[in-house]
N, C-alpha and C positions, 0 to 999 in steps of 0.2 A: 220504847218497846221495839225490839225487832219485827218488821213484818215483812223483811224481806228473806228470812231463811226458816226453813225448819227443818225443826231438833227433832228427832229418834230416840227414843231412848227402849232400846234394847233388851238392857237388866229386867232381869223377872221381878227382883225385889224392889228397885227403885220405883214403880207405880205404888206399891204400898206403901208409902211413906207421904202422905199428904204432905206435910209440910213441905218437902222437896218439893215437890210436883204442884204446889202454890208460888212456890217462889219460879221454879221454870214459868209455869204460865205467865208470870211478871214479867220476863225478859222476853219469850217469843211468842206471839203471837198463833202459831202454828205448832203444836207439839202432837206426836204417835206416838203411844204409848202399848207397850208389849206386857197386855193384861191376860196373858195366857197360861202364865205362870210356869212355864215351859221355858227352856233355853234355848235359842234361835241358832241352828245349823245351815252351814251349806245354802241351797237355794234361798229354804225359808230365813234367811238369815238376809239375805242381798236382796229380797223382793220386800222385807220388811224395810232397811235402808234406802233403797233406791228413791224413795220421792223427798229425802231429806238430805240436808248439807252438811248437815251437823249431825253428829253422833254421840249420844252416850252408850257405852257397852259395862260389861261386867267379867262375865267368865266367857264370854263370845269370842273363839277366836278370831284373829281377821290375818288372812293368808295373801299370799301375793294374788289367787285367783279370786279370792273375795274382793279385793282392793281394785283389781281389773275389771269389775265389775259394776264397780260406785262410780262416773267420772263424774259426778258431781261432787263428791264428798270433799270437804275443805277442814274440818275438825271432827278431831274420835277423840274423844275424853273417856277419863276410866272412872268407874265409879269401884268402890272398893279395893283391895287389897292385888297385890299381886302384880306383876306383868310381862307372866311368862306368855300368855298367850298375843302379846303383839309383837312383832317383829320390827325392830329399830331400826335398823337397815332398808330394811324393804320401805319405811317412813319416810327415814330421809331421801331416798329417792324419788319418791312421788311429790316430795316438799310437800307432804302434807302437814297440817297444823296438831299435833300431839300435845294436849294437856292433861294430866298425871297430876 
């Protein structure tokens, strides 16, 4: 078990999904979970992220000022479909860790 990082998870749907969210607890030790059912913007978006290393997101965009914002961040993984809302470019230059 990881008990050195913890994961975010963002997605408003991915807490409803016990099974998922039993299997994360199996690998970190530390997980926050965005039980708001709400989509995380802007501020609320980066003050949700900030005490985690790890990220799961969904439909949350993540801008170069959001990404300026996390220097902790080391993985943003996507849950679901889609990925127009993360920027490639702006990834590879932070050498951030991207799982898709």
């Amino acid at each position: 078990m990881n008990t050195k990082d913890t994961a975010a998870v963002a997605s408003r749907s991915f807490p409803k999904n016990s099974f998922l969210v039993e299997k994360l607890k199996n690998i970190y030790s530390s997980i926050i979970l965005n039980e708001t059912s709400s989509t995380l913007e802007a501020e609320n978006l980066i003050n949700f992220l900030n005490p985690a290393s790890k990220a799961i997101i969904a439909i949350e965009v993540i801008s170069d000022y959001i990404l300026s914002q996390l220097p902790d961040s080391k993985v943003i993984s996507k849950y679901g479909v889609g990925l127009y809302n993360l920027d490639f470019e702006l990834l590879k230059i932070t050498k951030l860790n991207l799982d898709v």
